[in-house]
C-alpha positions as CSV (number, residue, x, y, z in Angstrom):
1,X,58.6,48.4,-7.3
2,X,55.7,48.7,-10.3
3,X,57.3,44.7,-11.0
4,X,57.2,44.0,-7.6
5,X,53.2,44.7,-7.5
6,X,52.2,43.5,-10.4
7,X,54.2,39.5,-9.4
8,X,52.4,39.9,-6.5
9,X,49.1,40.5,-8.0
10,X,49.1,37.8,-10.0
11,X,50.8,35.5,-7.9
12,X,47.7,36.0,-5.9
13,X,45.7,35.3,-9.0
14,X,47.3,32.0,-9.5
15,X,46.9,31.3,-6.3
16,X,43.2,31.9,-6.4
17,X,42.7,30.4,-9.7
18,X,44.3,27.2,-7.8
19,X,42.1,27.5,-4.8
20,X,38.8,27.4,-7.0
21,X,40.0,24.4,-9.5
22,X,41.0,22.1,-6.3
23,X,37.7,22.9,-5.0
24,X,36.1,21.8,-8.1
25,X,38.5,18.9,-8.0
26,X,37.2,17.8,-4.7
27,X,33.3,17.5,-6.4
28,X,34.6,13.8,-8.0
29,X,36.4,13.0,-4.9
30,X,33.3,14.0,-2.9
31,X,31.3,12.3,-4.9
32,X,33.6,8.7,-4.7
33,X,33.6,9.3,-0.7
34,X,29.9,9.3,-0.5
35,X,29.7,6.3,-2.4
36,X,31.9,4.5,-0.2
37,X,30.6,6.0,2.6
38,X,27.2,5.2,1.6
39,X,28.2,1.6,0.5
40,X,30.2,1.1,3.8
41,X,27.1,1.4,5.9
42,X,24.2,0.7,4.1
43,X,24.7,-3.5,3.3
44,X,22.9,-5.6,6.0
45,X,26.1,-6.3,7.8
46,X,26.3,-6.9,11.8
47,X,27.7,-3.5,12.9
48,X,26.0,-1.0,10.3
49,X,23.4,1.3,10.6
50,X,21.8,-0.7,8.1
51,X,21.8,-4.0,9.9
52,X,20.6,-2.7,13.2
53,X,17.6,-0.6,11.1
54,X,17.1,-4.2,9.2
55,X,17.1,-6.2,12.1
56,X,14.6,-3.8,13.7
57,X,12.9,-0.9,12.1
58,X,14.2,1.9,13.4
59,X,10.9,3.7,12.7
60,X,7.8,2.4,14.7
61,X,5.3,1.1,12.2
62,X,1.6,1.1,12.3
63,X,-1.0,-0.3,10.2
64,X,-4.3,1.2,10.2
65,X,-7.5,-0.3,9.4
66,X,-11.3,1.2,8.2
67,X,-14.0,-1.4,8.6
68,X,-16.9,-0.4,6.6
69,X,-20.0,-0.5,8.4
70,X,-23.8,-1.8,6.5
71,X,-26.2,0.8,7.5
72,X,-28.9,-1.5,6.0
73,X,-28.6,-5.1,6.7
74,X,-32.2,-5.6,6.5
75,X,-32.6,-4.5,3.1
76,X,-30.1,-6.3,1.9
77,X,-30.7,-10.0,3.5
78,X,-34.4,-9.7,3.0
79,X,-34.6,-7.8,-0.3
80,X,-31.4,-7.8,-1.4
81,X,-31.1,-3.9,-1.8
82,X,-28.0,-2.5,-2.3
83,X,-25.3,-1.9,0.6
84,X,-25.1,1.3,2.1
85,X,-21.7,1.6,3.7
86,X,-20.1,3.4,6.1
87,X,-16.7,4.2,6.8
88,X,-15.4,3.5,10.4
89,X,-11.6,4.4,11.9
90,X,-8.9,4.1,11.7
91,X,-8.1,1.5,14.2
92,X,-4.3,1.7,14.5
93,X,-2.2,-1.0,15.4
94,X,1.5,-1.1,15.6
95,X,3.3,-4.2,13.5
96,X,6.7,-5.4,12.7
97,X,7.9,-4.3,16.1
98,X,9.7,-7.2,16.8
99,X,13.3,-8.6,15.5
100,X,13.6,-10.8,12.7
101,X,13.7,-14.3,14.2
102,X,16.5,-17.2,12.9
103,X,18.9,-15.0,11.0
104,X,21.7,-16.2,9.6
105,X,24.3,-15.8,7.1
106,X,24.5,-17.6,3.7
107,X,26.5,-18.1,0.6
108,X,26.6,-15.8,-2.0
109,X,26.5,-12.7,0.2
110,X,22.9,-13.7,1.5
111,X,21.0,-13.6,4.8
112,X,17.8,-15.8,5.5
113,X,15.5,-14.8,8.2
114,X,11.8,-15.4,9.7
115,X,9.6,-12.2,10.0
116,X,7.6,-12.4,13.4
117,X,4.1,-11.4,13.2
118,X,2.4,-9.4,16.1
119,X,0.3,-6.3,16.4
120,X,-0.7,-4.3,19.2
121,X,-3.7,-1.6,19.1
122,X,-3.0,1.3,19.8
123,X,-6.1,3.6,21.2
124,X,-4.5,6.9,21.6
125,X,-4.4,7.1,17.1
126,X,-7.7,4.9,16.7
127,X,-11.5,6.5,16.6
128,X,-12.3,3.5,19.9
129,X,-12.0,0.8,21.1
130,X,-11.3,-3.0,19.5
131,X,-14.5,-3.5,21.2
132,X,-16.6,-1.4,18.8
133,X,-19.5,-3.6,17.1
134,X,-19.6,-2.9,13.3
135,X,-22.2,-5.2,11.0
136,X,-20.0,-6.6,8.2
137,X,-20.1,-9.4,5.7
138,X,-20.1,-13.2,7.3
139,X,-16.8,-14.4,5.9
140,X,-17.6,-18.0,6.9
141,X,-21.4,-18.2,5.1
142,X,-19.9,-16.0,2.0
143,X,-17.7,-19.0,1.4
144,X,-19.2,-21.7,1.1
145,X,-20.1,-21.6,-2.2
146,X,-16.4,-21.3,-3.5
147,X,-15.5,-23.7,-1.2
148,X,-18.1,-26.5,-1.8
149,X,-19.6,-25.9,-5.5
150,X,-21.6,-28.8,-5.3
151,X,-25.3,-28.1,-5.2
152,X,-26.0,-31.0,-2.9
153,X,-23.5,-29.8,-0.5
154,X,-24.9,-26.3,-0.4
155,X,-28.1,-27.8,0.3
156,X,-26.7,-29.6,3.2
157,X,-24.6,-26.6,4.3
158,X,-27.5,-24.4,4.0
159,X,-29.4,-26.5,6.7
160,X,-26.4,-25.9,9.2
161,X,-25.9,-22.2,8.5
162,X,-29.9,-21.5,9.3
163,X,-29.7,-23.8,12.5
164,X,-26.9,-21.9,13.5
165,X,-29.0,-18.9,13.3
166,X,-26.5,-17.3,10.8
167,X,-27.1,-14.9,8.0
168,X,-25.0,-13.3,5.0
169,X,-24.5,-10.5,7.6
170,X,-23.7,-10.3,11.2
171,X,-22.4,-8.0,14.3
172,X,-18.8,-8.3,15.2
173,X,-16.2,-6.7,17.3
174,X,-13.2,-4.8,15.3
175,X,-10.9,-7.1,17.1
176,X,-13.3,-10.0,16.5
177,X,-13.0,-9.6,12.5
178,X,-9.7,-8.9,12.1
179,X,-7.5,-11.4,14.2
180,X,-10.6,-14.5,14.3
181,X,-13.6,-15.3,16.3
182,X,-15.3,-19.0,16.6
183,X,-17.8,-18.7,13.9
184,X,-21.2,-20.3,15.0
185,X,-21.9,-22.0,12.1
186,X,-18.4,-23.5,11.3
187,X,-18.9,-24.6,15.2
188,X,-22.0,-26.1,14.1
189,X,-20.2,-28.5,11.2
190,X,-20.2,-32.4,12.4
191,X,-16.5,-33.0,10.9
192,X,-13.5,-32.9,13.2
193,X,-11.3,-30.8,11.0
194,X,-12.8,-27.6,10.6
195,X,-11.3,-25.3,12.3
196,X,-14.1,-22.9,13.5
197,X,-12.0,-19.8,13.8
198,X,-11.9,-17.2,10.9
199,X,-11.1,-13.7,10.6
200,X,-9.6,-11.3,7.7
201,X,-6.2,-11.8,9.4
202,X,-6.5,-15.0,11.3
203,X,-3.8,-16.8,12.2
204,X,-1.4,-13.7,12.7
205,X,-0.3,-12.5,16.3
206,X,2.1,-15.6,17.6
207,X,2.7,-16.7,13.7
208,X,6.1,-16.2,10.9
209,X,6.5,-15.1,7.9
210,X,9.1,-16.6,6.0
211,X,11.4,-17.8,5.7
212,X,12.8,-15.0,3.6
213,X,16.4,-15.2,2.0
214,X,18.0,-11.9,0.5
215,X,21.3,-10.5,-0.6
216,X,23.7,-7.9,1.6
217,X,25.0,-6.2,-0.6
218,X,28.4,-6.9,0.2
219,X,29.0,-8.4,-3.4
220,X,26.4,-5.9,-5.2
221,X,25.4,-2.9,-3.1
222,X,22.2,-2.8,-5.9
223,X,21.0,-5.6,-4.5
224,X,20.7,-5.0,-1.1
225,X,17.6,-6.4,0.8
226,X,16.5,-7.9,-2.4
227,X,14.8,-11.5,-2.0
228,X,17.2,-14.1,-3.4
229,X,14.7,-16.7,-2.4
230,X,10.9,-16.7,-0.1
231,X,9.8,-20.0,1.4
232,X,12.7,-21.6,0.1
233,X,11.6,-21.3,-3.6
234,X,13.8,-19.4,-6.0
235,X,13.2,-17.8,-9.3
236,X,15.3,-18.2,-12.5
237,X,14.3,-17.2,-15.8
238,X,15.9,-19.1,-18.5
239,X,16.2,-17.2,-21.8
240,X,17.6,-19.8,-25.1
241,X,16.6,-18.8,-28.2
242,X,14.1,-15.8,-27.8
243,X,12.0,-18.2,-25.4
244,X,11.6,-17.7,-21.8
245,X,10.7,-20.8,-19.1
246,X,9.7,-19.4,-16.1
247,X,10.2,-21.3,-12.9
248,X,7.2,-21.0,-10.4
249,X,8.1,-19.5,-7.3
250,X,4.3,-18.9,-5.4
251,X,2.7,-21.8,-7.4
252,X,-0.2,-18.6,-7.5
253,X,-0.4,-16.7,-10.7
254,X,0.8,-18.1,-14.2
255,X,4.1,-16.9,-15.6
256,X,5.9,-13.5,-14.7
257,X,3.2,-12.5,-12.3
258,X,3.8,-15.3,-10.2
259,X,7.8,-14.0,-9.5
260,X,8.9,-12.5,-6.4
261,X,10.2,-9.0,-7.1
262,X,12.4,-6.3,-4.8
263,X,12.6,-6.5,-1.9
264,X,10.1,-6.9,1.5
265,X,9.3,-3.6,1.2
266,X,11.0,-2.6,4.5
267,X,14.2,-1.9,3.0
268,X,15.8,-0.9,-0.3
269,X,19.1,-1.0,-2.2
270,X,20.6,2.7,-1.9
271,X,21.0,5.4,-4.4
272,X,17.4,5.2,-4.8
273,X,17.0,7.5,-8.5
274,X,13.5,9.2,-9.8
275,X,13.1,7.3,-12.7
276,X,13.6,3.5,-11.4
277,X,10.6,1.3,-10.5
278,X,10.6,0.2,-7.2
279,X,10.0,-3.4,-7.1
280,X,8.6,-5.0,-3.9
281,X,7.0,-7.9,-2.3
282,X,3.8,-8.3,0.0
283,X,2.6,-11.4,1.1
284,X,-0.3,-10.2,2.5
285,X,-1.7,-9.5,-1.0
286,X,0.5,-12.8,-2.3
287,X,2.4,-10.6,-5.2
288,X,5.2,-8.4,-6.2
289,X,4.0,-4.5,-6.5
290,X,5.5,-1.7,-7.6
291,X,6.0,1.8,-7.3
292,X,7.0,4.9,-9.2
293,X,8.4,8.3,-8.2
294,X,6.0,11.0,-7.1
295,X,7.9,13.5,-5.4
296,X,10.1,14.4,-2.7
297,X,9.2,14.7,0.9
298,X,11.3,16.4,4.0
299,X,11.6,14.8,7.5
300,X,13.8,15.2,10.1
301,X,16.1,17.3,7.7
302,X,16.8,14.5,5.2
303,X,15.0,15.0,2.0
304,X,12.6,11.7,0.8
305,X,11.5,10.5,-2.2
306,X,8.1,9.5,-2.4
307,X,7.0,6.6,-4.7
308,X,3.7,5.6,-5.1
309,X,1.7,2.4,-6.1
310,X,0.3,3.7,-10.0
311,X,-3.1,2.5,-11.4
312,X,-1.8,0.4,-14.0
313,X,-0.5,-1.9,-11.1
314,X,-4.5,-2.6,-11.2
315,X,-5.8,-2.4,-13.6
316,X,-7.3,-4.9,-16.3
317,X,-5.1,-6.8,-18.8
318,X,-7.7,-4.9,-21.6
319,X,-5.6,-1.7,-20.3
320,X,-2.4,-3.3,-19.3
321,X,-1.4,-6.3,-21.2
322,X,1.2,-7.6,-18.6
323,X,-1.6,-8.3,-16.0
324,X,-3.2,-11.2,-18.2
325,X,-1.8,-13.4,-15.6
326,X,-3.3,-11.7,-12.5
327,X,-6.8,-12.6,-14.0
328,X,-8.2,-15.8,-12.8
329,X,-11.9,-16.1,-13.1
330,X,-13.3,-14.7,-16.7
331,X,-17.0,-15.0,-15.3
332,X,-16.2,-12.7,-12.4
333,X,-14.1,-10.2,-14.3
334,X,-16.2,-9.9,-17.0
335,X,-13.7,-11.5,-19.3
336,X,-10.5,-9.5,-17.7
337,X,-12.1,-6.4,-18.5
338,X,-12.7,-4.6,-14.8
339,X,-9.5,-3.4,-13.1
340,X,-9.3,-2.5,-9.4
341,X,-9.9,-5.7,-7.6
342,X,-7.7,-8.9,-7.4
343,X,-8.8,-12.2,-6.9
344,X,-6.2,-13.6,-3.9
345,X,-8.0,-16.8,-3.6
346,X,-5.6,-18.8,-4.6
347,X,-3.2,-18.2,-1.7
348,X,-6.2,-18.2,0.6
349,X,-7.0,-22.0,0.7
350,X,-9.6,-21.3,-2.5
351,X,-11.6,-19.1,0.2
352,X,-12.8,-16.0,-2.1
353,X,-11.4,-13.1,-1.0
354,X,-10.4,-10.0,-3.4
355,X,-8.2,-7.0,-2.7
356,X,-8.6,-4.1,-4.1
357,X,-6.9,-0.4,-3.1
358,X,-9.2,1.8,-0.5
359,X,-13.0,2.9,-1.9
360,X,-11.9,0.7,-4.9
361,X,-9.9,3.6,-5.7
362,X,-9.0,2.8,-9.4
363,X,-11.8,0.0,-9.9
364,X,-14.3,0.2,-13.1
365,X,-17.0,2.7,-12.6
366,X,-19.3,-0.7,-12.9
367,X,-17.9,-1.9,-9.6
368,X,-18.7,1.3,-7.5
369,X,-22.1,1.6,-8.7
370,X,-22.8,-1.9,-7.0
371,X,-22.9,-0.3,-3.6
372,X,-23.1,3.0,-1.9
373,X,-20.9,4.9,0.7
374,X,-17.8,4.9,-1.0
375,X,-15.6,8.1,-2.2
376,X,-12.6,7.5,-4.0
377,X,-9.6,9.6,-4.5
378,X,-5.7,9.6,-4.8
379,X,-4.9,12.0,-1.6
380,X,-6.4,9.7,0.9
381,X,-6.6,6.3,-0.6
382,X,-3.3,6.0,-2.5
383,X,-0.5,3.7,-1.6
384,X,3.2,5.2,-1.3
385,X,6.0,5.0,0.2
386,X,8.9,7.4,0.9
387,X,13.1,6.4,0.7
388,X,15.7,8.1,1.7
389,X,17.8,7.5,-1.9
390,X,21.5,7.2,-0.5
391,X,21.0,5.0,2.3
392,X,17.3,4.0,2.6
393,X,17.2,4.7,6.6
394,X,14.9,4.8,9.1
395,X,13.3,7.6,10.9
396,X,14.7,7.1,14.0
397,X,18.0,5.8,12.3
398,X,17.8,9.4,10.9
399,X,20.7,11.5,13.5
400,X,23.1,8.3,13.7
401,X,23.0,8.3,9.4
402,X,23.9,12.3,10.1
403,X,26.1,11.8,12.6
404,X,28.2,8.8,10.7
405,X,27.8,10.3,7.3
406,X,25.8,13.1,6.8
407,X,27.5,15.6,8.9
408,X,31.2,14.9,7.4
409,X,29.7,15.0,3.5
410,X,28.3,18.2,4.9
411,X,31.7,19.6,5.5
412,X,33.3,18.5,2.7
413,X,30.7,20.1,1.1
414,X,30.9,23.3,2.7
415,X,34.9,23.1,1.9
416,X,34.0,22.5,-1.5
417,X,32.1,25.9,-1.8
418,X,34.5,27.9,0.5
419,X,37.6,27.1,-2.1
420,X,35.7,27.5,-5.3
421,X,34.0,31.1,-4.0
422,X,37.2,32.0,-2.6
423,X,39.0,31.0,-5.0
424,X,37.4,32.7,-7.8
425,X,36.9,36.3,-5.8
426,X,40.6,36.2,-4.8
427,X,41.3,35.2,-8.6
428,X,39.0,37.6,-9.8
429,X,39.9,40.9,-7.3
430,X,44.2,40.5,-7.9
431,X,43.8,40.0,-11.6
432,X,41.3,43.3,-11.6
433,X,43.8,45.4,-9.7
434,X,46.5,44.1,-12.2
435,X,44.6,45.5,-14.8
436,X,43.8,48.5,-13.4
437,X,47.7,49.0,-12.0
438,X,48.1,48.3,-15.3
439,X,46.4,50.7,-17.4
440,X,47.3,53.8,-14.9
441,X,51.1,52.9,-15.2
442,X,50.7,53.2,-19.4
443,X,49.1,56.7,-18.8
């Protein structure tokens, strides 16, 4: 009888002992299911969440615009004061809304495609109406200097603007300034082949982007959504004997600045992990960026990771040796010393325009104390963006990635814990009441 009990009481103890180590046995099997899991779904393959979220974001995206608005124009044109700005917005507009246009497959595990541009205001999220005046810098008058250095034809150009009754400064509609307007004094310009429309945007709604060419994944799920080539120019990097050619790829910037990094910025590879860079390309700003991991975000019940845009990616080459090659004009920069502001004029037709983050957040102290108006600081003004790591989803793409994937790792996680608790109190409770069956039978 006392054998009978105590086989018993440790057969359960095996049998617990058993339970718990094949629930920690299922932790590496898990693990290999998620992968493929992950891996199954997340290349840009037709049929996977993936492809449907790449082909259309699943989330709807919106770009919002401030226009800062001079309080004193007066000043400025006729004494050439200081600007006093004000900050007016956001004017919200919903972008990439439409499918990607010409897609088809390639070698290599590649897919090439057009990105459509359109945007549509939105006036329930904007401060008015696309109608709003706002005074803001003449983008045609501020260029002709850049565009014609030549002191006789500023002379000549000078006679038009002023017949044309336009000024350094001038009244225009939100929509006006950012998608194009006919510019009076371009109008005024006796040569066929000016086009008299600008605008900070102009050409965009009706226009492409492209054409881009990036990898699947199918061959290398790291590389997913990365840019194998954009406009048809690829980048190689040829390394024999400690010297490395680089191959222009933007015809832009000199040497590594001019490559095109990541991805679109749309989509990522998954298994996103805290410590990477994450590499991607903008053409509105005609270079690759970067971002870094910041911290982790919640929505919809999936956990984010938030990476933002650091200040080194702007600063000056006196800070940050590696952006020597985004410097292009020593006068203007002070020989490369101010960070915060990028000259894009290359990719503009030579028209000077700079970028620089919101309130030249991150700019030289030198550059802010040019104007007035402007506050800058990291909550409101910095860039980020936030990834799902194992899949990089959309929001909306969000229940089908639970439904397909999350909900059955959620189980096999719940299984996992279930035999490794169970396992151990049932191991745990019949070896106890061995030893205590034990010790009474020896008294």
């Amino acid at each position: 009888m006392g054998c009978n009990r105590s086989c018993g009481l440790i057969t359960g103890a095996i049998i617990g002992a058993v339970l718990a180590i094949f629930g920690g046995v299922l932790i590496p099997v898990g693990d290999n299911l998620i992968g493929k899991a992950v891996k199954k779904e997340a290349v840009i393959v037709n049929g996977t969440a993936a492809f449907q979220n790449w082909l259309v974001p699943g989330s709807a995206v919106f770009r919002e615009f401030w226009i800062f608005h001079v309080l004193n124009p007066s000043e400025v044109i006729d004494e050439g004061a200081q600007p006093k700005f004000e900050q007016r917005g956001p004017y919200t507009y919903r972008v990439r809304y439409l499918a990607k246009q010409n897609v088809t497959e390639g070698e290599n595990g590649t897919i090439s495609y057009m990105m459509p541009n359109a945007a549509n205001f939105e006036p329930d999220m904007s401060v008015g109406t696309e109608n709003d005046t706002v005074t803001v810098l003449n983008l045609a008058v501020v260029a002709v200097p850049a565009v014609f250095p030549s002191g006789f034809m500023q002379s000549i150009i000078n006679t038009w603007v002023k017949s044309s009754k336009s000024a350094i400064l001038q009244n225009r509609t939100v929509k006006e300034i950012l998608w194009g307007y006919k510019d009076p004094f371009l109008n005024s310009v006796p040569f066929g082949s000016v086009n008299p429309i600008v605008g900070v945007f102009y050409p965009y709604n009706g226009t492409s982007d492209g054409p881009y060419t990036v990898y699947t994944g199918t061959e290398d799920i790291t590389q997913t959504a990365v840019i194998e080539s954009y406009k048809n120019k690829r980048y190689h990097n040829i390394v024999e004997l400690k010297k490395i050619t680089f191959s222009r790829t933007l015809s832009y910037w000199e040497g590594h600045c001019d490559m095109v990094n990541g991805t679109d910025g749309a989509s990522f590879p998954p298994f996103v992990k805290k410590d990477q860079v994450l590499r991607f390309f903008s053409s509105d700003i005609c270079r690759s960026i970067y971002g870094v991991f910041y911290g982790k975000q919640v929505v919809k019940g999936i956990t984010l990771y938030r990476f933002v845009v650091p200040r080194e990616a702007f600063a000056s080459p006196a800070e940050v040796g590696d952006n020597y090659c985004f410097c292009t004009d020593q006068e203007i920069s002070e020989n490369c010393t101010l960070a915060g502001v990028l000259d894009i004029s290359a990719c503009k037709a030579k028209r000077p325009v700079y970028i620089s983050l919101p309130h030249f957040l991150h700019a030289s102290e030198s550059i802010l104390r040019n104007v007035e108006g402007l506050s800058p600081n990291e909550k409101e003004h910095e860039t980020y963006l936030d990834i799902e790591p194992s899949a990089v989803i959309g929001d909306e793409k969000a229940e089908m990635f639970r439904g397909k994937i999350s909900s059955r790792l959620e189980l096999l996680s719940t299984l996992q814990m279930a035999l490794m608790i169970g396992g151990s109190v049932m191991f745990l409770a019949f070896m106890g009441s061995f030893f205590i069956c034990r010790s009474q039978k020896l008294k």
